[in-house]
C-alpha positions as CSV (number, residue, x, y, z in Angstrom):
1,X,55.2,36.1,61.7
2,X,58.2,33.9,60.8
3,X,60.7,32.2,63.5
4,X,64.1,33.8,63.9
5,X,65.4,31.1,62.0
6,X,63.4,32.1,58.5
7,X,64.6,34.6,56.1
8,X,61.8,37.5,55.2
9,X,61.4,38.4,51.9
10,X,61.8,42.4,50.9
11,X,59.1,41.8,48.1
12,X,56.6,44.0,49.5
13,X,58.5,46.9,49.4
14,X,58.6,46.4,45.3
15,X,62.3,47.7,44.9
16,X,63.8,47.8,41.3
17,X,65.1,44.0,40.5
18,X,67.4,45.5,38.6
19,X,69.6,47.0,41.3
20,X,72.2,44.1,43.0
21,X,71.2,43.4,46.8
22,X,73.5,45.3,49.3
23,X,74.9,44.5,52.9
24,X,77.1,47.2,54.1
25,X,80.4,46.3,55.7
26,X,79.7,45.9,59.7
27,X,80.5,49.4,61.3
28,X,82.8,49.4,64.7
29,X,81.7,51.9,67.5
30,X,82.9,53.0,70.6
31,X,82.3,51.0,74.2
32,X,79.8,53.6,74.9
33,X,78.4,53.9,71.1
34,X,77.6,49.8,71.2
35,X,75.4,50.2,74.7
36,X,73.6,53.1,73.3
37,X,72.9,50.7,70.1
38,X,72.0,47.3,72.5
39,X,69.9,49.5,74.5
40,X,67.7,51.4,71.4
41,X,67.8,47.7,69.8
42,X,66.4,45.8,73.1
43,X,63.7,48.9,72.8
44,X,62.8,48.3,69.8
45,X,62.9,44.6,70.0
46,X,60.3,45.1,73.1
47,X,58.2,47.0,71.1
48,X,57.5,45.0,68.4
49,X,59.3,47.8,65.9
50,X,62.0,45.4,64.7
51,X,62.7,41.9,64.5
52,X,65.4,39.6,64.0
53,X,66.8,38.1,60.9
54,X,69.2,35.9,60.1
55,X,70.2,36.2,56.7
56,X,69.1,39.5,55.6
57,X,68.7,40.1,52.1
58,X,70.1,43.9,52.4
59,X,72.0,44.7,55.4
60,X,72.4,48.6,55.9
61,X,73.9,50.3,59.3
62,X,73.1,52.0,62.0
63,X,74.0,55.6,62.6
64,X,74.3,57.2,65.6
65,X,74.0,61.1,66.2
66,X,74.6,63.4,69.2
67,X,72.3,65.4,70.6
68,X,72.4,68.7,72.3
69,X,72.4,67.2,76.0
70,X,75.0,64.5,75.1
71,X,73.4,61.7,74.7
72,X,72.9,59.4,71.4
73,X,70.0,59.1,68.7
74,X,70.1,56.0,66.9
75,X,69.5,55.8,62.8
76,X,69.7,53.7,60.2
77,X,71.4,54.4,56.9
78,X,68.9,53.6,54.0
79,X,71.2,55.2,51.2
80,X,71.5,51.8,49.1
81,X,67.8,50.8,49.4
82,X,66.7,54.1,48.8
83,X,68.2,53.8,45.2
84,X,66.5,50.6,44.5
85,X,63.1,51.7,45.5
86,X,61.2,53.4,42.9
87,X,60.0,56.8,43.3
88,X,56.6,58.4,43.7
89,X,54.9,59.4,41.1
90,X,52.9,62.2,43.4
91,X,54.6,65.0,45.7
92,X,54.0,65.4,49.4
93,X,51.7,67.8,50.7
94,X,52.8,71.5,51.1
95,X,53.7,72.6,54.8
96,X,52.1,75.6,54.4
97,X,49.3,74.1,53.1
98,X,49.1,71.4,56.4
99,X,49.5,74.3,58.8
100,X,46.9,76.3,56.8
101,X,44.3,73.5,57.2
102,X,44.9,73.2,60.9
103,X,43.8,76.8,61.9
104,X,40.3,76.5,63.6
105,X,40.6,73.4,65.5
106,X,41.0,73.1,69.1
107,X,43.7,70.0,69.6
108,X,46.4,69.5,67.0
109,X,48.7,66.3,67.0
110,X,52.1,66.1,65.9
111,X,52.9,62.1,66.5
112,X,56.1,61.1,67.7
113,X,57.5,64.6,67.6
114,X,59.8,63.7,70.5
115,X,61.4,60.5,69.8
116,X,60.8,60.3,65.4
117,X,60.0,58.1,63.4
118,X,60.4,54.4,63.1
């Protein structure tokens, strides 16, 4: 894994090189918007989910949304990358068709249900 101090390349995730690199403007948020972001960033740093970078070569935002008992859930706004990477030439899977499939077992796991997906 590169040092803090190297830049990581975006190759891998093949995105059109004909679309111009993006790094949104920096966001401002609230006293008690910024702890909920440190906090859900030390988290993720802790894990191993995310890692530092110094020179990015697309910088998108985070978003933050409010939940039903007041506190935040943190997301990241892919817009701009998600134009530049190509699309899938095959659909997903049909819900009814997942469900379906599931009948007759005896333990069925929905990962990361609670928290989503990073």
């Amino acid at each position: 894994m590169p040092g803090v101090d190297q830049e990581v390349s975006v190759n891998w995730l093949y995105l059109d090189p004909h679309y111009k690199t993006i790094k949104q403007k920096k966001r401002t948020f609230s006293e008690e918007k910024g702890e909920t972001i440190r906090e859900e960033v030390d988290k993720l740093l802790g894990g191993g989910a995310i890692r530092d970078l110094l020179s990015p070569t697309w910088l998108e935002n985070v978003v933050l949304v409010p939940q039903p008992n007041g506190t935040w859930r943190m997301g990241t706004d892919f817009t701009n990358i998600n134009k530049a990477y190509p699309k899938d030439c095959f659909l997903l899977p049909n819900i009814d068709r997942l469900v379906d499939s599931s009948g007759g077992y005896k333990v069925v796991d929905f990962l990361d249900t609670f928290r989503g997906y990073y």
